[in-house]
N, C-alpha and C positions, 0 to 999 in steps of 0.2 A: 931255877929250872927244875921241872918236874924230873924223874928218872923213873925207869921201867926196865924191865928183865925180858929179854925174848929168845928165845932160845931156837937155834938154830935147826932145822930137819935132818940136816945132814950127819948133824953131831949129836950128842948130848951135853955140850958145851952152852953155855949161857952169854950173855954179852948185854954187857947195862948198858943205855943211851940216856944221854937226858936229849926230852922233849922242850917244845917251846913253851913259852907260859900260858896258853892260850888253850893248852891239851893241860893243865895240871887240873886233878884233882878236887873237890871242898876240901877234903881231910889236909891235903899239901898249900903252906903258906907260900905265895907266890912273890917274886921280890914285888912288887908296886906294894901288895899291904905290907910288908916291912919297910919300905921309904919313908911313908908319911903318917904310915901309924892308924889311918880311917880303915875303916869296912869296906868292902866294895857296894855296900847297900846306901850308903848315908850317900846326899844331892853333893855334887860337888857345884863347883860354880858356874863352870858348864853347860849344866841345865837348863837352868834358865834363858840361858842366850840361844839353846839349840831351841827351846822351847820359842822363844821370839820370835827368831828365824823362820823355822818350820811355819807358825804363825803369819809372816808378814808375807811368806810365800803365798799357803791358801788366799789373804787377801788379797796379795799381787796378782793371783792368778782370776779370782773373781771378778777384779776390778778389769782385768783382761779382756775378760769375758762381754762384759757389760759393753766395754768399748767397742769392741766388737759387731753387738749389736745393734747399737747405738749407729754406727757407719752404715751395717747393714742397712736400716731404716731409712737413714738418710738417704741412700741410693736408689732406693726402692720409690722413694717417696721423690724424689729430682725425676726418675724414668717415668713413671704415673703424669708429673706437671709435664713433661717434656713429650708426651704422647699426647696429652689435651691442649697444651698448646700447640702442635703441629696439626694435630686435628681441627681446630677452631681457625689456627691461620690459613691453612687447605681451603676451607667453608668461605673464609674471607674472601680466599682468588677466586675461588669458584663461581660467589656472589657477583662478582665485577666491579669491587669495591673501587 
C-alpha cells in the first residue's frame, strides 16, 4: 500500500494513511510487482485473449449487422412481390377471368 501524509487544518498534527494500490505512485513498488517479479509493461497472458475477445466482438457485431440487413431486404423485397401480386390478381378479377 502506498502511504501519504495529510495534515490536518485544524491542527498542525500530521496523520499517515496508506492509500489503495491503484493511487501509488512509479517511484512506490506496489505489492502485484513484488508477487510475481514482472513489470507492469511486459504482455501478460491475458492479452491476448482480451485481444480475441474484443476481436470476435467487432466481428459479432458486423456480422449482426449484415444479418440485419440481409432481413431487412428480404422484407422489403416479399412487400414489393406481395403488392405486384395483389395488383396483378386485382387485374385478374377485374378482367372477368
Amino acid at each position: 500500500m502506498a502511504r501519504f501524509s495529510r495534515r490536518f487544518e485544524d491542527s498542525d498534527s500530521y496523520m499517515e494513511e496508506e492509500l489503495p494500490e491503484e493511487y501509488a505512485t512509479s517511484e512506490e513498488e506496489t505489492d502485484e510487482d513484488s508477487i510475481d517479479g514482472e513489470s507492469p509493461e511486459e504482455p501478460t497472458e491475458e492479452e491476448p485473449m482480451k485481444l480475441a475477445g474484443s476481436l470476435f466482438n467487432t466481428v459479432s457485431i458486423l456480422v449482426g449487422i449484415l444479418a440485419v440487413l440481409a432481413c431487412s431486404w428480404l422484407l422489403f423485397s416479399l412487400i414489393s412481390w406481395l403488392k405486384g401480386d395483389i395488383s396483378h390478381s386485382l387485374l385478374l378479377l377485374g378482367s372477368g377471368l
